[in-house]
Structures are given as structure tokens and as C-alpha cells.
C-alpha positions as a Python dict, from the first residue, in 0.01 Angstrom:
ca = {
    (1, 'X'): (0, 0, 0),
    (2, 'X'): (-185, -131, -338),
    (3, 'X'): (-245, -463, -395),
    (4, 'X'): (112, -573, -498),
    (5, 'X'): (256, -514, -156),
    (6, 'X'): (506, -656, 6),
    (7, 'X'): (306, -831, 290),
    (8, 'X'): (97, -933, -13),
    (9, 'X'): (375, -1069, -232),
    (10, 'X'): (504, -1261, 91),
    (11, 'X'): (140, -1394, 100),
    (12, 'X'): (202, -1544, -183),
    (13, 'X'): (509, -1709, -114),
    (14, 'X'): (273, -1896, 183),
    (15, 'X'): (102, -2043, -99),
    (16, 'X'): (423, -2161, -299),
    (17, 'X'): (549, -2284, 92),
    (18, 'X'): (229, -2485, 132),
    (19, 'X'): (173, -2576, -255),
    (20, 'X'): (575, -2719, -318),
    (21, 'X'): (672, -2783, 88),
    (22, 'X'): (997, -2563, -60),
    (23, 'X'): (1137, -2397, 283),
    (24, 'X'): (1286, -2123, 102),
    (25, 'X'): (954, -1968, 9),
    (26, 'X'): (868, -1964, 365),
    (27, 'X'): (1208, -1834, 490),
    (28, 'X'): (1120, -1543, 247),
    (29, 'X'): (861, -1466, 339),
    (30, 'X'): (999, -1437, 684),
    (31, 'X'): (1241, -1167, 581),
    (32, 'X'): (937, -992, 497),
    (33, 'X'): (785, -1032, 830),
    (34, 'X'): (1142, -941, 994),
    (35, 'X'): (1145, -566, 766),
    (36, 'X'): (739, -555, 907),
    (37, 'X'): (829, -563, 1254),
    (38, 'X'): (1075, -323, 1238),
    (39, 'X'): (839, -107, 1041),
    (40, 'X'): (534, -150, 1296),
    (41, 'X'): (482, 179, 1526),
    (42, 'X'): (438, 188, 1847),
    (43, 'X'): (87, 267, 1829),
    (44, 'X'): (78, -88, 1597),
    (45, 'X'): (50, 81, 1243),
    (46, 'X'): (246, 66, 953),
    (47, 'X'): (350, 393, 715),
    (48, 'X'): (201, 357, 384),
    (49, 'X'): (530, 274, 155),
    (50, 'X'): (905, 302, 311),
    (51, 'X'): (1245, 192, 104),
    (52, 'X'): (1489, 36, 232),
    (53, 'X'): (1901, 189, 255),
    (54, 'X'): (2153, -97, 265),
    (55, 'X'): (2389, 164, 320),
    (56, 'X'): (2229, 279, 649),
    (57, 'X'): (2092, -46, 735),
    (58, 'X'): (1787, 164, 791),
    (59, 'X'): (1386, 196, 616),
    (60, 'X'): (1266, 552, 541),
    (61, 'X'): (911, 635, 583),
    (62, 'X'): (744, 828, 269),
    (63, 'X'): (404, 946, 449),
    (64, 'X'): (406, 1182, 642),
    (65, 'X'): (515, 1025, 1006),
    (66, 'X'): (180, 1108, 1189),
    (67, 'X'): (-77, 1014, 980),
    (68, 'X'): (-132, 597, 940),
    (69, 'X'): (-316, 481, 589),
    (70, 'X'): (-610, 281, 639),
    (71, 'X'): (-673, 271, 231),
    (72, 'X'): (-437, 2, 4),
    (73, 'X'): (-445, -262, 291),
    (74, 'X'): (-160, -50, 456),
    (75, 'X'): (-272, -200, 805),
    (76, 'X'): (-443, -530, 669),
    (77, 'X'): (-210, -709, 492),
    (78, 'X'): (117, -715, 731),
    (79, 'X'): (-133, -811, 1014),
    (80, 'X'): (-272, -1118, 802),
    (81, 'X'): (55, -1241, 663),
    (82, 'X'): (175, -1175, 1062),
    (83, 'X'): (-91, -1375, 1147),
    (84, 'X'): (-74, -1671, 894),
    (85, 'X'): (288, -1658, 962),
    (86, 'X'): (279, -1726, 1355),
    (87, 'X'): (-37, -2031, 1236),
    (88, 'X'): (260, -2159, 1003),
    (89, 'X'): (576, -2110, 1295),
    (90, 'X'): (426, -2052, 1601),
    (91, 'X'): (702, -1744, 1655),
    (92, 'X'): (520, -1571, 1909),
    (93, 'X'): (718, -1207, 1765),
    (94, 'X'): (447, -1263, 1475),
    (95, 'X'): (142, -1280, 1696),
    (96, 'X'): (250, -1018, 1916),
    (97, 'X'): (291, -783, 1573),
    (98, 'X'): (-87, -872, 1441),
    (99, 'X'): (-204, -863, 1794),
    (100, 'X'): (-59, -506, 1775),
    (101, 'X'): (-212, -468, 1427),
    (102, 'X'): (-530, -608, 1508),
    (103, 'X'): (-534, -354, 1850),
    (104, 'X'): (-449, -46, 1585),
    (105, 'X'): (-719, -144, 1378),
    (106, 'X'): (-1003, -168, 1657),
    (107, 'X'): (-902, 186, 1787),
    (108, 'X'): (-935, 353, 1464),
    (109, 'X'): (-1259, 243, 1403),
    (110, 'X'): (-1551, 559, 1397),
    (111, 'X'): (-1808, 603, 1584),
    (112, 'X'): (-2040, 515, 1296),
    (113, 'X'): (-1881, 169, 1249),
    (114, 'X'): (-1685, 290, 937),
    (115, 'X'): (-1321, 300, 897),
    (116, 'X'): (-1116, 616, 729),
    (117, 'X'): (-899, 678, 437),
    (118, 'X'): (-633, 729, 767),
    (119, 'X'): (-560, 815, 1080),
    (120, 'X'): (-399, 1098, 1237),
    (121, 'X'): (-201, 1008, 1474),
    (122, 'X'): (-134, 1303, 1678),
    (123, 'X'): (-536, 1433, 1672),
    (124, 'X'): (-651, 994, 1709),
    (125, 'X'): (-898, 1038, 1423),
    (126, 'X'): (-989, 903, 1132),
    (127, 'X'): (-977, 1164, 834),
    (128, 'X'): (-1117, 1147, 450),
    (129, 'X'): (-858, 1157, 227),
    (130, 'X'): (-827, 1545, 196),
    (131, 'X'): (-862, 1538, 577),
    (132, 'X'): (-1177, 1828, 583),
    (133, 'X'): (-1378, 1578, 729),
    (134, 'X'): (-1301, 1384, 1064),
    (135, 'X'): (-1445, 1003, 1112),
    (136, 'X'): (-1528, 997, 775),
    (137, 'X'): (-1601, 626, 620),
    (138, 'X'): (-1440, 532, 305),
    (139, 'X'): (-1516, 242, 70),
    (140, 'X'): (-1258, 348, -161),
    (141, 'X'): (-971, 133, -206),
    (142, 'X'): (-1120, -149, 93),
    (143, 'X'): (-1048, 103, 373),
    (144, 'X'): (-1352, -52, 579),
    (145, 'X'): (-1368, -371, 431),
    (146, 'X'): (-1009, -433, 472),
    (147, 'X'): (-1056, -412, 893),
    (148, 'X'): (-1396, -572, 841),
    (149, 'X'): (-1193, -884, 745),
    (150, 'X'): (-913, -833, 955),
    (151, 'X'): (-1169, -800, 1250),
    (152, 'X'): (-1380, -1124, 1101),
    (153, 'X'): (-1057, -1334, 1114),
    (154, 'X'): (-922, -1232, 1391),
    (155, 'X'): (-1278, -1315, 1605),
    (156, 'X'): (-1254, -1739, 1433),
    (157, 'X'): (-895, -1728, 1534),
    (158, 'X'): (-951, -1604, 1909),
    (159, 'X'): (-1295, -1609, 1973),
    (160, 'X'): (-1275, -1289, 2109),
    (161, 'X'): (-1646, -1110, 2038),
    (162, 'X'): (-1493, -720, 2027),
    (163, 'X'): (-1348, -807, 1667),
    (164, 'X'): (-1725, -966, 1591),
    (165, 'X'): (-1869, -671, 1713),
    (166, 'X'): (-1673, -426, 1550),
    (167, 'X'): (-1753, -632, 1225),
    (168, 'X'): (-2122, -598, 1256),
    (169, 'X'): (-2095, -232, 1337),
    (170, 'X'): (-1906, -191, 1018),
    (171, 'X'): (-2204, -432, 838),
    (172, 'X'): (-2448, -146, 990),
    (173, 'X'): (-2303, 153, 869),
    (174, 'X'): (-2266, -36, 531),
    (175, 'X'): (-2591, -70, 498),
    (176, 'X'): (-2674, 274, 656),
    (177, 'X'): (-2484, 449, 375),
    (178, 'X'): (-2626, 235, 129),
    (179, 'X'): (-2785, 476, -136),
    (180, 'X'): (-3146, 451, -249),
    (181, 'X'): (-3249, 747, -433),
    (182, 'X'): (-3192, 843, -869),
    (183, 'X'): (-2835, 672, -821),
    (184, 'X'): (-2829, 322, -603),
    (185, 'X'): (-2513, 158, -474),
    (186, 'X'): (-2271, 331, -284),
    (187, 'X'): (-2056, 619, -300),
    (188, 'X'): (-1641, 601, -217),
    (189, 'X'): (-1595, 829, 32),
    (190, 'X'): (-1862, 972, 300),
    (191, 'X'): (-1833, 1257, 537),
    (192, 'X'): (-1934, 1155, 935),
}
């Protein structure tokens, strides 16, 4: 999670691939991609933070195992540098991952077009950060406009109109919870 994560730090060693044409920045961020898969659930999520024991040879979740952030670009940025990663190799283990990603991401969508702080993976809800309120749409921290791009570039890449659709229905409830009253703008968190 955060913005200095490790899909994101990978992202940028894209850049420094396609900047310099050095293979070593691509082949690292490839190791990142390799610890992603592994990380991936089956459902297609991945756990907020996890470390890594040489010893074990093994990554240790620290969230709690059935709930799947939505907040920090947990979900968004290991699908796009999946993504960008199978454009760059055409490994078809990367596109199967941010398909995956990308088919986590369209489930956990609300009914009100809104995305959650997370996901609870055992009730298949999305949940406010304190979890009292169920499908509850967050602006905090890009939780919906994280998937909104996710689901944006996945419909130019495939063409496929249920990412477009679940974009506009996001663009909706934005506007729907726009707030017009003493204060204008919009608020972090909403409840359903």
C-alpha cells in the first residue's frame, strides 16, 4: 500500500527500462512481478503489506487474511505494472495475474458504483474503514478512483465494455455524492 509500493517502485524501473534500453531494470522489475504472483489470492487480491523471510523462502501477510484493501492502490498498482509488464514481454503469467486483478476489482465494486476502503472476504462486501458500514464508497486515499482507472485501462486495452461500464457507474456515484450545501466538494468516506 501507499504510494511508494513495490508494484509502484517496479513501475518505475519500466520507465528507466524504456528511458536507458538497460535490461536489468526490466529484469527487476520482473522479480517484482514474480513476489506479486505468488502474493495474488485466489480470489485475485493482494494483502495490503507482506515481508519477505529468506530464511523460510516464504512472504507473511500483515492484514488480517480475510479482508483485501481497496485504499493505497493495494489492488491497482500490481494489476497495472502486471499489465504493462505482459505489453513489455508478452508472458502470458502477467496477463493472467491482472486479468485476475482486473476480475477482483469488478466484483468488489457496490451497488452504488463506488468502491470501499476493503473488502471482506469471507462476508463479499465492501466495508468503510471501521467496517460499521457495508458498501460504503471511499474517496480517501484513491479507493474508487484507483479501480476507476484500472477499469478505464483495462476497457482501451481489451475493448471489453463491462470495465467502461463499471467506470461510468463509478463517474455517477461521483457526482451523486458530490456535496452542494454550506461546505462544497466532497467528503472522504460515505456510508451506502
Amino acid at each position: 500500500g501507499k504510494d511508494g509500493n513495490s508494484a509502484a517502485c517496479a513501475m518505475r524501473l519500466l520507465n528507466g527500462y524504456t528511458t536507458l534500453g538497460e535490461t536489468r531494470y526490466l529484469a527487476a522489475a520482473e522479480r517484482t512481478a514474480a513476489a506479486l504472483i505468488r502474493l495474488q489470492s485466489t480470489e485475485g487480491s493482494w494483502p495490503y503489506a507482506s515481508t519477505y523471510d529468506p530464511g523460510t523462502r516464504t512472504f507473511v501477510s500483515k492484514q488480517n487474511p480475510t479482508l483485501a484493501g481497496l485504499q493505497d492502490h493495494v489492488q491497482a498498482h500490481p494489476t497495472l505494472l502486471l499489465q504493462l509488464l505482459h505489453r513489455f514481454t508478452g508472458k502470458e503469467e502477467y496477463k493472467q495475474a491482472a486479468d485476475k486483478g482486473l476480475a477482483f476489482m469488478l466484483r468488489t465494486q457496490n451497488p452504488n458504483g463506488s468502491w470501499s476502503h476493503h473488502w471482506d472476504l469471507e462476508e463479499n462486501i465492501g466495508e468503510a474503514a471501521q467496517s460499521n458500514y457495508k458498501n460504503a464508497g471511499e474517496l480517501n486515499d484513491d479507493a474508487t478512483q484507483d479501480q476507476m482507472t484500472m477499469m478505464l485501462a483495462a476497457y482501451r486495452v481489451t475493448g471489453d465494455v463491462r470495465y467502461l461500464s463499471s467506470f461510468l457507474r463509478a463517474a455517477d456515484w461521483i457526482k451523486s455524492a458530490f456535496i452542494d450545501k454550506q461546505g462544497k466538494g466532497w467528503a472522504q468516506q460515505y456510508d451506502e
